[in-house]
C-alpha positions in Angstrom: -33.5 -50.9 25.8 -35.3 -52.7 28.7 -37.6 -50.2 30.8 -37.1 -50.2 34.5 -38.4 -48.5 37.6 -38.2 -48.9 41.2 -39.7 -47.4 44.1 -39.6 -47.8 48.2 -42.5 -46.9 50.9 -40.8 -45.9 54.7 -41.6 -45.5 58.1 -42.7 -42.6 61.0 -40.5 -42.3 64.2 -42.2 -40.2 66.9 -39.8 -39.5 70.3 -41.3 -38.8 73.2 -41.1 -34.6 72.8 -40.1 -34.5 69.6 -42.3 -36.0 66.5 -39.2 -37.2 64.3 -41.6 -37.5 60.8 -39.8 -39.0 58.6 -43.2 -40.0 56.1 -40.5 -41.3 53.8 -42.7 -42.4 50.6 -39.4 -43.4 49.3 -41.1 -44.7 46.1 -39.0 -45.0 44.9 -27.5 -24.9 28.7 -25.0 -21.8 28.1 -23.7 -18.5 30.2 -25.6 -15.6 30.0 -25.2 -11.9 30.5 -27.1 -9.3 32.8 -28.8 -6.6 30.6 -31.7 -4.4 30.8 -34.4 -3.9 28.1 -34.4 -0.9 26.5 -36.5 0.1 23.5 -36.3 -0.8 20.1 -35.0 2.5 18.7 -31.8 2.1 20.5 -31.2 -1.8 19.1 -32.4 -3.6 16.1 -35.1 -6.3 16.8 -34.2 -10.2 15.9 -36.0 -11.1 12.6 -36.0 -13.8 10.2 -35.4 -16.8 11.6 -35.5 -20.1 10.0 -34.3 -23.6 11.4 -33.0 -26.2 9.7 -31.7 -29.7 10.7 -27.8 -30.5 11.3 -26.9 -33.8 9.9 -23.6 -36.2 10.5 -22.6 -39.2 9.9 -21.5 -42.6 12.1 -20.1 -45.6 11.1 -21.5 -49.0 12.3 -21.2 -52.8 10.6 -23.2 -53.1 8.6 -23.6 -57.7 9.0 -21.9 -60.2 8.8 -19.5 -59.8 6.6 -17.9 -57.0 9.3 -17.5 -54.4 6.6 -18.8 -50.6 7.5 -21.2 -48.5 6.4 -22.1 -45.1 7.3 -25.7 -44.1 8.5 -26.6 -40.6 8.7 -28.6 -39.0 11.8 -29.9 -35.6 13.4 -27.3 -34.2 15.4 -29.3 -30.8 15.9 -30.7 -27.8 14.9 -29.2 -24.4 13.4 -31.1 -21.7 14.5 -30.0 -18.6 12.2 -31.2 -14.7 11.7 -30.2 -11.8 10.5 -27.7 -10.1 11.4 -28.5 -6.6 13.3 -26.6 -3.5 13.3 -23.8 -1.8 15.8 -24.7 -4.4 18.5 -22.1 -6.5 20.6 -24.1 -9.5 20.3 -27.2 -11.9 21.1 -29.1 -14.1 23.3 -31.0 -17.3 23.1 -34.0 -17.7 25.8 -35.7 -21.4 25.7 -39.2 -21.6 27.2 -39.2 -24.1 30.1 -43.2 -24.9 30.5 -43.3 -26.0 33.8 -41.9 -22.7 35.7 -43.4 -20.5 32.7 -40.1 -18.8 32.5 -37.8 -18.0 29.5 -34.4 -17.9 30.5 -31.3 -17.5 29.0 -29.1 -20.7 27.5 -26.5 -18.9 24.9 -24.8 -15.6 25.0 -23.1 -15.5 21.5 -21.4 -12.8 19.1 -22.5 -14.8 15.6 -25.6 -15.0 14.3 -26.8 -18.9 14.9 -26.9 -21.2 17.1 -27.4 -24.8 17.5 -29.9 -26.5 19.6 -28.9 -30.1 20.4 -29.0 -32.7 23.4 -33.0 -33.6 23.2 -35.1 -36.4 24.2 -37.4 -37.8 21.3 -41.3 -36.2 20.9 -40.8 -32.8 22.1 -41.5 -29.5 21.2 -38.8 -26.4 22.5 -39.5 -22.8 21.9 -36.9 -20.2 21.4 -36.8 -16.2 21.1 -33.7 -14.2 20.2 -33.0 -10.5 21.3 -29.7 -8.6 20.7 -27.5 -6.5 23.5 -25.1 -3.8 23.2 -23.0 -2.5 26.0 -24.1 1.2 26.9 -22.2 3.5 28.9 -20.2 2.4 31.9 -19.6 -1.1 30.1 -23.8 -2.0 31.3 -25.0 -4.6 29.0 -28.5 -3.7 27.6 -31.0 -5.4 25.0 -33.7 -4.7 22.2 -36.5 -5.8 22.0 -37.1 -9.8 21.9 -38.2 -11.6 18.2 -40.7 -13.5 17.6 -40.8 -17.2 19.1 -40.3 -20.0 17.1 -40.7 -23.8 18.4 -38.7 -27.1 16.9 -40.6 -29.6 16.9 -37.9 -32.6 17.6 -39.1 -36.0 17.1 -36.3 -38.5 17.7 -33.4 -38.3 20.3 -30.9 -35.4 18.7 -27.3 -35.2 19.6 -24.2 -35.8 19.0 -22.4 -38.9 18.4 -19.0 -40.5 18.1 -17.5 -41.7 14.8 -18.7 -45.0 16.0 -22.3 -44.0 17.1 -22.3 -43.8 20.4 -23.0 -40.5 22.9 -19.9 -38.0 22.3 -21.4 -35.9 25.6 -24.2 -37.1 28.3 -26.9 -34.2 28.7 -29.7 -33.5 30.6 -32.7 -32.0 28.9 -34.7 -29.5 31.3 -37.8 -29.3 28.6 -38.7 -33.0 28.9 -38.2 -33.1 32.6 -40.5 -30.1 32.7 -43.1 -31.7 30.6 -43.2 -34.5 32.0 -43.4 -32.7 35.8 -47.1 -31.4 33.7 -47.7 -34.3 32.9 -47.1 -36.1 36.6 -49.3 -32.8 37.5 -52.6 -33.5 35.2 -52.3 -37.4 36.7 -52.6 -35.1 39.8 -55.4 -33.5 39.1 -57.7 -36.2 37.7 -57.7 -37.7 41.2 -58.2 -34.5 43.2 -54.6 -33.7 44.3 -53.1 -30.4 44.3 -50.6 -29.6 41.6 -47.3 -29.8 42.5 -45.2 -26.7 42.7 -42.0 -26.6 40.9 -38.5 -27.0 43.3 -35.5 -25.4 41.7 -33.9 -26.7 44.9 -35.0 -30.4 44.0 -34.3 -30.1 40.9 -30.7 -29.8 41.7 -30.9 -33.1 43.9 -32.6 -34.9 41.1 -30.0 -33.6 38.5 -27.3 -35.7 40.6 -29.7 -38.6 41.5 -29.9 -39.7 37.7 -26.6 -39.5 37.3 -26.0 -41.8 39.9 -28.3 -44.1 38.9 -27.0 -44.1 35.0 -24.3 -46.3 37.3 -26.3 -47.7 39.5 -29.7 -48.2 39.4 -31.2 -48.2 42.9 -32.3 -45.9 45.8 -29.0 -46.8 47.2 -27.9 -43.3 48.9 -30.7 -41.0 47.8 -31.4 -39.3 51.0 -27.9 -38.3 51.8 -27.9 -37.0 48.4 -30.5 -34.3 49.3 -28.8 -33.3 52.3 -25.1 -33.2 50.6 -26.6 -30.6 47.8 -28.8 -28.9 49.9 -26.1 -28.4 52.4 -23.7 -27.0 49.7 -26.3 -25.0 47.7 -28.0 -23.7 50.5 -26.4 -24.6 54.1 -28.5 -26.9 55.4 -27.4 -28.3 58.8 -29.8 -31.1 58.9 -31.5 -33.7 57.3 -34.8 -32.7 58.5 -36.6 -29.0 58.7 -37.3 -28.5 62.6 -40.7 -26.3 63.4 -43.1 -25.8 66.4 -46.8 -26.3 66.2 -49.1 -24.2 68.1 -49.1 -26.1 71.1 -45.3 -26.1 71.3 -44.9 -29.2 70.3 -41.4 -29.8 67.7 -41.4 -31.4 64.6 -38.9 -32.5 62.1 -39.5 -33.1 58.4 -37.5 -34.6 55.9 -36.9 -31.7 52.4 -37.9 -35.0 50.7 -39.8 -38.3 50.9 -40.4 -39.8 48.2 -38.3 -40.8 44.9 -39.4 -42.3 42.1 -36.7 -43.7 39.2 -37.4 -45.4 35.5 -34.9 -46.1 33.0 -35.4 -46.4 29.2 -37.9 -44.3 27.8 -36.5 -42.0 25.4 -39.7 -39.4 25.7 -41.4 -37.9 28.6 -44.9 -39.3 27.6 -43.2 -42.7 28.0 -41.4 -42.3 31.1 -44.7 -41.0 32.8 -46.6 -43.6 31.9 -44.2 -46.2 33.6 -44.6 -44.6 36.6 -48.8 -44.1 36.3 -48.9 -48.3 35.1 -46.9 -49.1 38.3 -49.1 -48.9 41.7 -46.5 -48.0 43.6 -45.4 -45.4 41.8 -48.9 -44.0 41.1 -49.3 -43.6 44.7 -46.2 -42.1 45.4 -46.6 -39.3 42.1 -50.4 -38.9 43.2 -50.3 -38.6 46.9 -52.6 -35.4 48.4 -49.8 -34.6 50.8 -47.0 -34.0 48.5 -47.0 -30.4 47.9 -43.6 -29.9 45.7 -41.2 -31.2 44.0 -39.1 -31.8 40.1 -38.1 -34.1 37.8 -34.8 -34.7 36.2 -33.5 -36.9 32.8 -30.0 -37.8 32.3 -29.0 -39.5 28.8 -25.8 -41.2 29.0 -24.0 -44.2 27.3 -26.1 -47.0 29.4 -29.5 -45.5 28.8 -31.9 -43.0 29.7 -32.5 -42.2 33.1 -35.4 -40.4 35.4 -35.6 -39.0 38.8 -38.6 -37.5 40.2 -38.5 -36.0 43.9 -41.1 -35.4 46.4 -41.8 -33.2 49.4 -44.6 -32.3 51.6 -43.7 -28.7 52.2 -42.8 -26.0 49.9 -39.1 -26.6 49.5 -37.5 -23.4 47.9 -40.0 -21.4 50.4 -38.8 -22.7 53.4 -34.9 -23.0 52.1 -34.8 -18.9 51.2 -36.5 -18.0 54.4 -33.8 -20.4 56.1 -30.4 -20.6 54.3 -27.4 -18.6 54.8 
């Protein structure tokens, strides 16, 4: 797979009472119930755990002769426990490192589940904790078991009888490691870390689909506004505030973007952008104070979006949105 990145710098506008800044360093799992934790005597905690690999088999020529041969590969992980006692089911939490939050990817009535769809060179840790539904049909859950972490080392998920991608995915982990990673670059040149958008995250989601079909910066800007305006009802392109003085200003939610295609692991896909100057710039700049990242694996490739902002995105979108 050929590795590719691209980036864009913009422009300021000022008006003649209004300061249009538009800094544009264009540089370029699972539904989940509400319960409440209750204590252990009332449900069984989640014990032993074990993981073992799920493997399936393609076929593919095998030279010249055109005759087919099978080759086997990961397709996942079953994660499996024992069962526990006059509850109505479980859930699987995944740690996501960059927000520091376990959160919820599988409701399920059996006792397994299968973690698939990641990017090669990663580590993903999961906890288990079962639920039963109390009085009033209210949903409420045990005590959580003990994490455990797969350690995944090549690109795991499912394929076609003839090899290719049965589903496209985005894995949340890598993007998240990598956003630490973009963070320590950060940090090693003075910058402030980089707070985590949930908002952006969203826009980049969508941005690296649409560049799995075309690769360019073609149409990123509306793309904020579009899912911004439907996630959160944005009116405008730009956030408009008053300085002391009076004086109105209007900032674009994001400025800069930064895209790479082919690297299969977050390490990788970091590096591209820290060995391009442009893109060093853009991920290091001491204004930026938020933003995400996003990876998309399709059919074409791999693909990564990373978003930038210098204001505090979700802050300003939950004191402002409808």
């Amino acid at each position: 797979m050929v590795k590719r990145f691209d980036r864009r710098v913009g422009t300021m506008i000022k008006k003649k009472n209004k300061y249009l800044i538009m800094t544009m360093l264009i540089v370029t799992l699972g539904f989940c119930l509400t319960t409440k934790t209750v204590s252990a005597g009332f449900i069984g905690k989640v014990t032993h755990i074990k993981v073992s690999a799920v493997t399936k088999k393609y076929k593919t020529i095998k030279d010249a002769s055109l005759k087919k041969t099978s080759v086997k590969y990961r397709a996942g992980y079953k994660i499996k426990w024992k069962k526990v006692k006059n509850i109505l089911g479980y859930k699987v939490y995944v740690y996501y490192p960059a927000v520091k939050q376990w959160k919820c990817v599988k409701t399920t009535k059996k006792n397994k589940y299968t973690l698939t769809n990641l990017l090669a060179n990663e580590k993903v840790k999961l906890k288990v904790v079962a639920y039963k539904s109390i009085k009033n049909g209210e949903n409420k859950q045990g005590s959580f078991s003990k994490p455990i972490t797969v350690k995944n080392k090549s690109l795991t998920y499912v394929r076609k009888s003839n090899g290719k991608i049965k589903k496209r995915f985005h894995d949340r982990v890598a993007a998240e490691n990598a956003f630490i990673v973009q963070n320590g670059y950060r940090a090693k040149v003075g910058a402030e870390k980089l707070e985590w958008s949930e908002a952006l995250y969203k826009v980049c989601l969508e941005r690296a689909k649409m560049i799995s079909k075309n690769f360019s910066h073609d149409g990123w800007t509306d793309t904020v506004f579009n899912v911004l305006n439907k996630e959160y009802g944005i009116e405008e392109k730009y956030y408009w505030y008053e300085d002391d003085n009076g004086m109105e200003y209007g900032e674009a939610y994001a400025i800069g973007e930064n895209i790479a295609e082919g690297s299969d692991n977050y390490k990788d896909a970091m590096k591209q952008w820290k060995n391009s100057q442009g893109h060093y710039n853009n991920l290091k700049n001491p204004s930026h104070k938020s933003g995400a990242i996003a990876c998309y694996k399709s059919e074409t490739g791999t693909y990564w979006v990373a978003l930038f902002s210098d204001m505090d995105v979700d802050k300003i979108l939950k004191e402002t949105s409808k």
